[in-house]
Backbone bond lengths (Angstrom), bond angles and torsions (degrees), N, CA, C in turn:
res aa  C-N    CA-C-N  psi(-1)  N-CA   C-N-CA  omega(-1)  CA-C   N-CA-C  phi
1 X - - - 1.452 - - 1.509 109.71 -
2 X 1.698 122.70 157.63 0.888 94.67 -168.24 1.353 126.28 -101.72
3 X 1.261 162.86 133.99 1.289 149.59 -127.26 1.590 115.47 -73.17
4 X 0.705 121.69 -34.03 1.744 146.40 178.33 2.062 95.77 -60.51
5 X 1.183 107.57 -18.09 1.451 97.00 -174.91 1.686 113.47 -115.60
6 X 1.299 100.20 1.12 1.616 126.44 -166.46 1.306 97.21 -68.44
7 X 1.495 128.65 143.75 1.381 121.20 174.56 2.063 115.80 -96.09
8 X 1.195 102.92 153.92 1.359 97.42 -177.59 1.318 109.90 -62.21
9 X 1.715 119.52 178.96 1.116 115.29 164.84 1.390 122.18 -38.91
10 X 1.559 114.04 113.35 1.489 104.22 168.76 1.179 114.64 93.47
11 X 1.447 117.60 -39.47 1.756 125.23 -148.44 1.689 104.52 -93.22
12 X 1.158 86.31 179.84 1.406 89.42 169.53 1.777 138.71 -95.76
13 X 1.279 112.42 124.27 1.180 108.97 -158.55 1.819 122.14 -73.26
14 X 0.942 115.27 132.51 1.845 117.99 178.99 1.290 109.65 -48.89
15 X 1.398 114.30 136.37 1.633 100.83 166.94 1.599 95.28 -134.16
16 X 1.724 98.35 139.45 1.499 107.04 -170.48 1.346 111.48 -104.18
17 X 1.727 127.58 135.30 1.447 122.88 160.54 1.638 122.61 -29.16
18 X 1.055 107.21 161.13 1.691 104.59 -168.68 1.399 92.93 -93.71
19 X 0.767 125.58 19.32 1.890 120.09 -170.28 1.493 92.13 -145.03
20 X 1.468 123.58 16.78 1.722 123.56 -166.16 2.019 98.38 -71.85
21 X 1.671 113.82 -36.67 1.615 99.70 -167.35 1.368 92.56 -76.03
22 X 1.757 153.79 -13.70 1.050 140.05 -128.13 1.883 85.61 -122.75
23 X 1.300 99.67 -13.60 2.056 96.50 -162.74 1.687 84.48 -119.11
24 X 1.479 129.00 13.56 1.510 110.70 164.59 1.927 96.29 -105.91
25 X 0.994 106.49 -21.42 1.698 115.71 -167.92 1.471 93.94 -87.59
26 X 1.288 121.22 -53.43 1.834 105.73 159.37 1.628 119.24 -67.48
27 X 0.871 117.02 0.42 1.896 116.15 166.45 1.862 97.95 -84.24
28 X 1.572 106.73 -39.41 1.276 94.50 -156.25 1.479 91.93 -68.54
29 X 1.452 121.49 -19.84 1.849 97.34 -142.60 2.218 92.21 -104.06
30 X 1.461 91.83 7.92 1.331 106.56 178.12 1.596 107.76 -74.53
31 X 1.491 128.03 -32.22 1.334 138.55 164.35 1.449 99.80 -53.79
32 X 1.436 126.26 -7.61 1.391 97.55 169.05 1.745 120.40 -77.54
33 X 1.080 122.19 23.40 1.330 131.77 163.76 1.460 116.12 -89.55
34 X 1.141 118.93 -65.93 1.749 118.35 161.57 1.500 112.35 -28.64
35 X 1.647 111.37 -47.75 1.712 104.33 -167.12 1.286 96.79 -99.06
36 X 1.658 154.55 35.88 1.313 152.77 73.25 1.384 121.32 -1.39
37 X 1.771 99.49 -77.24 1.536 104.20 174.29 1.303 110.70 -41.68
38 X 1.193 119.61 -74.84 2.003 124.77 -172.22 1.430 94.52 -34.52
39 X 1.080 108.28 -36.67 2.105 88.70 -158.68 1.682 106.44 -95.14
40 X 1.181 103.11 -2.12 1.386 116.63 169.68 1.553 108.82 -60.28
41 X 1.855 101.80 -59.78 1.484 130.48 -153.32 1.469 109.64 -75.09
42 X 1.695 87.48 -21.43 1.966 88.02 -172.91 1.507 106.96 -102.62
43 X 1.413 127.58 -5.18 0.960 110.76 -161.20 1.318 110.24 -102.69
44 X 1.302 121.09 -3.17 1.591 110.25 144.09 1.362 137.25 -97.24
45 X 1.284 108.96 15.62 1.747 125.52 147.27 1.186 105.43 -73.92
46 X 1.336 118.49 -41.08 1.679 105.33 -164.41 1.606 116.77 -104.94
47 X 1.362 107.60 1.09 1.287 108.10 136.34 1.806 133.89 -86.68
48 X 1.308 99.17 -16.72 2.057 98.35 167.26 1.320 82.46 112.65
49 X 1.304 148.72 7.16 1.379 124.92 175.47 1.334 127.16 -81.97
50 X 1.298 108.26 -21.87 1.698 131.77 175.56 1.610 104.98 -106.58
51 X 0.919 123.50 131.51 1.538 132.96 147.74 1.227 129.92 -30.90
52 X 1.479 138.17 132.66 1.403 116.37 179.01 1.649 99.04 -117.72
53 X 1.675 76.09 133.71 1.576 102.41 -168.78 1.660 101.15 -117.79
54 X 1.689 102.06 177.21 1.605 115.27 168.72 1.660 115.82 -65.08
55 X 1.306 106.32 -15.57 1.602 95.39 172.05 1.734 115.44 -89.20
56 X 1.117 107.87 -15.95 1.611 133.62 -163.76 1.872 100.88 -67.90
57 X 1.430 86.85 -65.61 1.666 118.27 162.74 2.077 99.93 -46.15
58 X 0.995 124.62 -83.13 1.421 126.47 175.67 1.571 108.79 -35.57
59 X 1.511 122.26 -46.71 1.305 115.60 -178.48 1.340 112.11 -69.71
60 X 1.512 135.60 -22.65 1.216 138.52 -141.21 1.739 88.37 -104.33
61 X 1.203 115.13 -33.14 1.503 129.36 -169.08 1.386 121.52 -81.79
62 X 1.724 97.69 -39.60 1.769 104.50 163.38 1.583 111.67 -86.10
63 X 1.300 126.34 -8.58 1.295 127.90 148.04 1.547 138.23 -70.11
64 X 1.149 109.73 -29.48 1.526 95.43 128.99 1.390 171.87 -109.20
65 X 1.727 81.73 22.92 1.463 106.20 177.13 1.345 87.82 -93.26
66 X 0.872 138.95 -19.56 1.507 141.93 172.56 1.394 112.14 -46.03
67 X 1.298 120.81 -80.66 1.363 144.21 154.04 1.666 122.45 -23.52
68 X 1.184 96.98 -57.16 1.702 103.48 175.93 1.708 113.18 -60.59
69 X 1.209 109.34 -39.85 1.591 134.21 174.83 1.433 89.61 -68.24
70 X 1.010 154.51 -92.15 1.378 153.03 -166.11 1.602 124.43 -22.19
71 X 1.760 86.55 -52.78 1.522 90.97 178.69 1.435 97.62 -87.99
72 X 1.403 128.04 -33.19 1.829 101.78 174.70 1.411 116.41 -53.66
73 X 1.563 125.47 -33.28 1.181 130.11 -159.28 1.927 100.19 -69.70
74 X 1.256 96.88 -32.66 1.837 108.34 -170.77 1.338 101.64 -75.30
75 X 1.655 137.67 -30.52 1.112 128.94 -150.18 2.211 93.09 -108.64
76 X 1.364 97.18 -8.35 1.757 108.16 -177.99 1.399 101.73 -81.38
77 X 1.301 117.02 -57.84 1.338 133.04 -174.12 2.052 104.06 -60.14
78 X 1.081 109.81 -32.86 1.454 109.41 -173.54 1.760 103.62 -70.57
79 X 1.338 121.81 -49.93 1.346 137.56 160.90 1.623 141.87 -42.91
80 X 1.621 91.38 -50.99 1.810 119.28 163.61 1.187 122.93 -173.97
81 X 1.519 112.81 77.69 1.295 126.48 -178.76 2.209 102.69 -60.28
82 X 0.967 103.61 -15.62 1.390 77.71 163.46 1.602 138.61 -107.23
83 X 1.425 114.19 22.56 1.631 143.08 -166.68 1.871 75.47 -95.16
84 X 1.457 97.57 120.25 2.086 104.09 155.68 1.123 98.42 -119.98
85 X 1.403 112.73 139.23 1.499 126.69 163.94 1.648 102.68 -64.25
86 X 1.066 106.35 172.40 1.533 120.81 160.59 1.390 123.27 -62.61
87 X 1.188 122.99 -57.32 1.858 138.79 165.54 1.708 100.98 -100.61
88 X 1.340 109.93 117.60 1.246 112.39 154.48 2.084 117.00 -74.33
89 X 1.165 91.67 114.93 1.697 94.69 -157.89 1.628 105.32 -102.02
90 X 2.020 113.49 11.14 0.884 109.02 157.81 1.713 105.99 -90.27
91 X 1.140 110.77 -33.76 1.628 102.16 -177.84 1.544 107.93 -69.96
92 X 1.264 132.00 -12.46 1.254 129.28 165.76 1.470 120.28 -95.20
93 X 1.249 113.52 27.41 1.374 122.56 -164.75 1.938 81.34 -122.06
94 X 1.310 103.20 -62.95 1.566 130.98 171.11 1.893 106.41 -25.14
95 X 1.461 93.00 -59.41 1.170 100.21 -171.10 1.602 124.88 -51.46
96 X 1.536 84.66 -43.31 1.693 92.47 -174.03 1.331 116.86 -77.31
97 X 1.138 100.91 -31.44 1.852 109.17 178.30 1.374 91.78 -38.79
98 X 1.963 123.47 -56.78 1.536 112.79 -141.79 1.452 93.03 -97.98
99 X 1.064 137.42 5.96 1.642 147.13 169.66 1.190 99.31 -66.65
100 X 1.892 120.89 -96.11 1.399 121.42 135.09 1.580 113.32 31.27
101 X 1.049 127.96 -98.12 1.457 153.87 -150.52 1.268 94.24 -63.41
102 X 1.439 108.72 -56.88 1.944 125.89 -154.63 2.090 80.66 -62.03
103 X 0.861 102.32 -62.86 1.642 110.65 -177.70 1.289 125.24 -30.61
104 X 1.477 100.65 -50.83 1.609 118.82 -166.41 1.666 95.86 -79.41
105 X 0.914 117.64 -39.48 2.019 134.95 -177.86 2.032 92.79 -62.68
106 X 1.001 79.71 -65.55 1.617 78.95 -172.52 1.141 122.24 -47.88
107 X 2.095 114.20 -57.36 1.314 115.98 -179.26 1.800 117.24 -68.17
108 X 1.449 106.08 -20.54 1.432 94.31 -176.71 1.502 115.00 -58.62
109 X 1.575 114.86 -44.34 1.328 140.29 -161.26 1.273 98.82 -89.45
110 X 1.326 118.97 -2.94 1.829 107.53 172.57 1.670 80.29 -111.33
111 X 1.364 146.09 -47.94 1.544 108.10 170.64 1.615 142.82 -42.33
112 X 1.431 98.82 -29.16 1.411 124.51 176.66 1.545 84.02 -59.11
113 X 1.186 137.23 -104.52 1.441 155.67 -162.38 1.728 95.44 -15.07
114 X 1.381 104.11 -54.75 1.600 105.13 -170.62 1.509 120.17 -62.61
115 X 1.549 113.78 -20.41 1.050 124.28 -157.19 1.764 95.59 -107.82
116 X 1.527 125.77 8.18 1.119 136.21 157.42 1.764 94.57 112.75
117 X 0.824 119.67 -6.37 2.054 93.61 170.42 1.566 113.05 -63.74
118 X 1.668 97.49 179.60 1.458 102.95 -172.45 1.584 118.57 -80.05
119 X 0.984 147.42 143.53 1.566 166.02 152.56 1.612 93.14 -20.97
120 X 1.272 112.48 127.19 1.476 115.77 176.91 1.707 105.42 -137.99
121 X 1.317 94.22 171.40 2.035 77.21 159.15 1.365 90.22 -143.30
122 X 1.557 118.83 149.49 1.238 114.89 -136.28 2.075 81.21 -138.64
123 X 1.338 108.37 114.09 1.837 96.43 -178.81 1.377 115.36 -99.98
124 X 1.441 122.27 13.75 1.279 99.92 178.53 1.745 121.53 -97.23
125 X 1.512 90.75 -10.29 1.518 94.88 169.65 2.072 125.02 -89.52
126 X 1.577 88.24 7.46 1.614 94.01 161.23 1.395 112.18 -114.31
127 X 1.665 116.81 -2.56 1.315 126.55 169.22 1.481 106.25 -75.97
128 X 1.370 108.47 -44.89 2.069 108.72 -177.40 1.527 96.79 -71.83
129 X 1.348 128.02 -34.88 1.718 103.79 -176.70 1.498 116.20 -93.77
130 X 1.348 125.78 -15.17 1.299 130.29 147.25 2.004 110.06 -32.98
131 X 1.535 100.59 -79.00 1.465 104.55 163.99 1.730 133.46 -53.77
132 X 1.421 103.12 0.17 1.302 98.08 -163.70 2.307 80.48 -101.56
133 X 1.035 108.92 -36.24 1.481 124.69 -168.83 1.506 80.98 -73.74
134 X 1.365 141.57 -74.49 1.526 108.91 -163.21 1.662 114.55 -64.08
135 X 1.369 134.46 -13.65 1.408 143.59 173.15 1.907 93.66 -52.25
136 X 0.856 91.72 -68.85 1.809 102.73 -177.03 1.261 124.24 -35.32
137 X 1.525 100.82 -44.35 1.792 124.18 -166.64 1.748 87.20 -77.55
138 X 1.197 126.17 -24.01 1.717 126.09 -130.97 1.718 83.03 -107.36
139 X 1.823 117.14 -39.30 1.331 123.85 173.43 1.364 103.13 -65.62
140 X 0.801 152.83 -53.95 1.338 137.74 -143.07 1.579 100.24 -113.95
141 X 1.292 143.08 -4.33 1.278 141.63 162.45 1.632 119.28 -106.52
142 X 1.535 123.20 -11.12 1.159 113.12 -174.07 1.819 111.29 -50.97
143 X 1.182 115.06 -44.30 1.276 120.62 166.98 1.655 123.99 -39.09
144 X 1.042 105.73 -71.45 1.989 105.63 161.14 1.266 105.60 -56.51
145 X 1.164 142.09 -13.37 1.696 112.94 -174.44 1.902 95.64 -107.74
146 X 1.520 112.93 -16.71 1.209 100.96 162.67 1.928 118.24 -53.38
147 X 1.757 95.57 -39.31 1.712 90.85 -153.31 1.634 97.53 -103.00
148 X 1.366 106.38 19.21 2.438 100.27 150.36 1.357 100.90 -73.95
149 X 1.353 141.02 0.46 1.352 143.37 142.29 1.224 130.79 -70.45
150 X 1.698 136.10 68.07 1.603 118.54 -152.45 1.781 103.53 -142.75
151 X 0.915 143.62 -179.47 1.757 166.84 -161.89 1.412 103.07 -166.87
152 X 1.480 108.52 89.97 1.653 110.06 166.93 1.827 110.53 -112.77
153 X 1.140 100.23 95.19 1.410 118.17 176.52 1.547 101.86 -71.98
154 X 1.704 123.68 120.10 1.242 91.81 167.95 2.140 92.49 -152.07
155 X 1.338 123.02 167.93 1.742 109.64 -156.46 1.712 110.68 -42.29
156 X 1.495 107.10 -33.08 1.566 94.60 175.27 1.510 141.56 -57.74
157 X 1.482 102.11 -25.70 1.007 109.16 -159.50 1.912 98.76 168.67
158 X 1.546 99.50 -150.61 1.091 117.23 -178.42 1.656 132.41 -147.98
159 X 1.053 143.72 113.38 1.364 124.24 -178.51 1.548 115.56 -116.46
160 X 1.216 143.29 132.93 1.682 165.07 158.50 1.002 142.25 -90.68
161 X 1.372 133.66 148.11 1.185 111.65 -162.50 1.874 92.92 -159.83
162 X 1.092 141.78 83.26 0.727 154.59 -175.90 1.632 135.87 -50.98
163 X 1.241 105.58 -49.10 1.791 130.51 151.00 1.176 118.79 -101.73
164 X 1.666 93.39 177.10 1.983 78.94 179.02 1.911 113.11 -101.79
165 X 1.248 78.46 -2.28 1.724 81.50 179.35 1.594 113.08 -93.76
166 X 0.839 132.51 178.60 1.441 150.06 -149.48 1.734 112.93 22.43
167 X 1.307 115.17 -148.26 1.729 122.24 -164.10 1.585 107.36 -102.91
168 X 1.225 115.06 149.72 1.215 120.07 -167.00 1.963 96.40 -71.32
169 X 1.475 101.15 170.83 1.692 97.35 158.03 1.218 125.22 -121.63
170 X 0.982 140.01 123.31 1.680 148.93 -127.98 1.712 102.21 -133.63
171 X 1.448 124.84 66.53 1.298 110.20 142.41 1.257 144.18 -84.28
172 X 1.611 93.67 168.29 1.752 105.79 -176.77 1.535 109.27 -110.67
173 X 1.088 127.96 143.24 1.499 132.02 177.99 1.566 101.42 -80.33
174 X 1.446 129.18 14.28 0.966 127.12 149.44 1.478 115.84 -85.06
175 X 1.248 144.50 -42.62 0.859 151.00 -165.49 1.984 114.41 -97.11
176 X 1.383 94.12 -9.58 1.951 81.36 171.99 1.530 113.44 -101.99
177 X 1.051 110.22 179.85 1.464 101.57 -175.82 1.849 104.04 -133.52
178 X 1.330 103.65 1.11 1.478 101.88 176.27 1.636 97.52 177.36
179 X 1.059 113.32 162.25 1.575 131.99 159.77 1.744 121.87 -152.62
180 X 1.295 100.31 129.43 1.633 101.24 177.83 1.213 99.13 -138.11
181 X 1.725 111.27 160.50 1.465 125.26 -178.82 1.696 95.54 -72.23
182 X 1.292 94.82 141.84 1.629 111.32 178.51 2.294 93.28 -125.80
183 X 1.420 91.91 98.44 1.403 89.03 178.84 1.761 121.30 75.89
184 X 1.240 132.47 177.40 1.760 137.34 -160.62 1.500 97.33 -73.67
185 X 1.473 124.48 -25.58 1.623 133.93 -152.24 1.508 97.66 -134.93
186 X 0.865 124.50 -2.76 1.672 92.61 -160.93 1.589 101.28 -133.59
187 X 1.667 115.84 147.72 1.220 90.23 158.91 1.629 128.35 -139.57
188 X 0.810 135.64 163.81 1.696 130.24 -167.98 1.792 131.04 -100.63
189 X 1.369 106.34 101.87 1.464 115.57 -166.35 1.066 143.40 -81.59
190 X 1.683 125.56 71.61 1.410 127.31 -134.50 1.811 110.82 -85.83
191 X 0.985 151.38 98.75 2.164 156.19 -128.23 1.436 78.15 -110.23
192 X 1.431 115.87 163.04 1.417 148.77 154.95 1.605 106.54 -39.46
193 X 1.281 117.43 -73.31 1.305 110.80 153.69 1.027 175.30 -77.99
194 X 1.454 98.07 43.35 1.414 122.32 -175.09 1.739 118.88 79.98
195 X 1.151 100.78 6.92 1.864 89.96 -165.65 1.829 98.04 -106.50
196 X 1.246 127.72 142.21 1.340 132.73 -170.58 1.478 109.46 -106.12
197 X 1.445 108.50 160.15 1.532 112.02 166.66 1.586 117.79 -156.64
198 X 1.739 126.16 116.79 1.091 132.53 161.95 0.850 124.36 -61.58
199 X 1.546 130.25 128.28 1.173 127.15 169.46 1.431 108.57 -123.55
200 X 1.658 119.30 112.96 1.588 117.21 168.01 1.610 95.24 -105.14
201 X 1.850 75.21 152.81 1.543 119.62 166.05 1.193 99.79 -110.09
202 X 1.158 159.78 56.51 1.363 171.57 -148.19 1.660 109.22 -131.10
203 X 0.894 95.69 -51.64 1.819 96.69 171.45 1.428 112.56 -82.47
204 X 1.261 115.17 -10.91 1.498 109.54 -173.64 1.356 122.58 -105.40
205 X 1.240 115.60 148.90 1.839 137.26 176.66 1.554 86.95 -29.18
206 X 1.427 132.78 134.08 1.220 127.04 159.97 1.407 127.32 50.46
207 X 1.165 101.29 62.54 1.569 101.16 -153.95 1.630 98.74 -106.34
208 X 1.007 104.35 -6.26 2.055 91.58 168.45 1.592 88.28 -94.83
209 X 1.406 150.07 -40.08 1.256 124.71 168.62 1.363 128.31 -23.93
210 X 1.204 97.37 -68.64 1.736 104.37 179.18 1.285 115.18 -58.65
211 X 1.676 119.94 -48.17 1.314 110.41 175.19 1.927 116.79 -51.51
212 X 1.154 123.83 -38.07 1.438 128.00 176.32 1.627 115.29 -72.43
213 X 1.696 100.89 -11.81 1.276 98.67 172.16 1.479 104.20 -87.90
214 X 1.169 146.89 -58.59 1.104 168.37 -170.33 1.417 97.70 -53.72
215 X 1.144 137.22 -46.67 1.606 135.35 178.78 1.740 94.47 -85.98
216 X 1.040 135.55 -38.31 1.810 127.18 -178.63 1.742 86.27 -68.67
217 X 0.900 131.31 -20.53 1.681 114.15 -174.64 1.332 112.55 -106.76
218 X 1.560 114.32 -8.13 1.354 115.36 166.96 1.620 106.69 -83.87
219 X 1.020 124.60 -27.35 1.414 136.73 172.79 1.863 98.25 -37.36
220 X 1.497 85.50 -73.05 1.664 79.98 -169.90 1.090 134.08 -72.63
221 X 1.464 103.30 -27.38 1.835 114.99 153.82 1.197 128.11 -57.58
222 X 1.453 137.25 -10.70 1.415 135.12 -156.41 1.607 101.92 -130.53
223 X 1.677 106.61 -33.52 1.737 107.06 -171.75 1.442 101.69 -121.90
224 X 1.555 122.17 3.48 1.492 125.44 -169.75 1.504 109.54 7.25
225 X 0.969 135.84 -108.94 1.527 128.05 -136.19 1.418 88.86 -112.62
226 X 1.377 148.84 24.87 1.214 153.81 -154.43 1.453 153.53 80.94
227 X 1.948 66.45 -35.01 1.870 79.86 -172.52 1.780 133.44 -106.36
228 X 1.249 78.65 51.42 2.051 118.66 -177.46 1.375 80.58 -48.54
229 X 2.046 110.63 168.65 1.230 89.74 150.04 1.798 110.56 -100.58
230 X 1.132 108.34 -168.96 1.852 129.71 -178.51 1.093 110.96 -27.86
231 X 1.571 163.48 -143.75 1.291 173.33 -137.08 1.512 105.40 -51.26
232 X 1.429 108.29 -16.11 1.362 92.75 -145.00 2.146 92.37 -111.81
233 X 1.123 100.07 116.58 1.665 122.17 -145.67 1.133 123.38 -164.01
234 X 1.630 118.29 -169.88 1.518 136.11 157.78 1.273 102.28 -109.89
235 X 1.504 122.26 125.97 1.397 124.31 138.16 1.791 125.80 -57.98
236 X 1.532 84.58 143.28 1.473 89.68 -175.69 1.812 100.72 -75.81
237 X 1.219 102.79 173.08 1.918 112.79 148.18 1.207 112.49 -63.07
């Protein structure tokens, strides 16, 4: 299995979409909108049409921390697209660019006003800090929204969570009365009272792994040392 999906001591382990290295390498090349903006912002400084100011200097500086972050982010993802830092510091790189921008949009067009033009209201510079505020939210949570995806095996039982939307499912090896693999991914959860539950790994990175993990740990949870009583078990395949 591959180590990047392994759970910590005890904890619960991440489980990644099967398409997870292919939708972080299209996130990365999705920042090519932010580095639009920059080349938007600079290129009438660097033709002489804009003034160069202390924010100009700040844009020019988080633009290439911008860049440098970009290509580290491309050369991380090629290696182990499933390792997340703690702060994604390209989306906070992201952020500021359109902060930056929202600023420079605003103050130009509030000098205009001062200098006698007409009163406007102008939306694209509450559109870049709108986007610059979910960039932020997106740095500092990509990590939790990776792990509403998880397999926490632990002596009671087990709990999963397969997508990231709705509630995890939380059994007890008190309460099932059997489990067998249903198919390469999936597996089938037979309760005391009659009520069942599928669980696929089918969408996920390695997803007959986990399922063989999840049945090798029902093994020991369900028949422990052998002497369970009769029916009440794992079916084999």
């Amino acid at each position: 299995m591959d180590t990047v999906t392994s759970p910590a001591a005890g904890g619960p382990a991440t489980l990644y979409h099967r398409r997870h290295a292919r939708q972080q390498f299209a996130k990365t090349l999705g920042h090519v909108g932010p580095a639009v903006v920059l080349l938007l912002a600079i290129g009438p400084i660097v033709a002489g049409a804009e003034p160069f100011t202390w924010s100009v200097v700040l844009e020019f500086a988080v633009g290439a921390a911008y860049l440098v972050l970009m290509v580290r982010e491309i050369r991380h993802l090629r290696h182990n697209p499933f390792h997340r830092e703690p702060v994604a510091w390209l989306e906070l790189a992201a952020a500021a660019i359109l902060a930056l921008e929202s600023y420079h949009i605003w103050h130009r067009h509030h000098l205009a006003e001062l200098a006698g033009g007409p009163h406007r209201v102008h939306t694209l510079p509450w559109v870049y800090a709108a986007l610059a505020v979910v960039y932020i939210v997106l740095a500092f949570r990509m990590k939790q929204l990776d792990g509403r995806r998880f397999l926490h095996l632990h002596p009671d039982g087990f709990a999963v969570r397969t997508t990231r939307l709705g509630p995890p499912q939380e059994l007890r090896w008190a309460d099932i009365a059997a489990m067998e693999p249903a198919g390469p991914t999936e597996v089938l959860v037979r309760r005391h009272d009659g009520q069942t539950h599928r669980i696929s790994f089918a969408d996920l990175h390695e997803g007959a792994v986990h399922r063989d993990r999840l049945l090798d740990h029902a093994r020991t949870g369900l028949l422990g040392d052998g002497s369970g009583e009769a029916g009440v078990g794992l079916r084999g395949e």
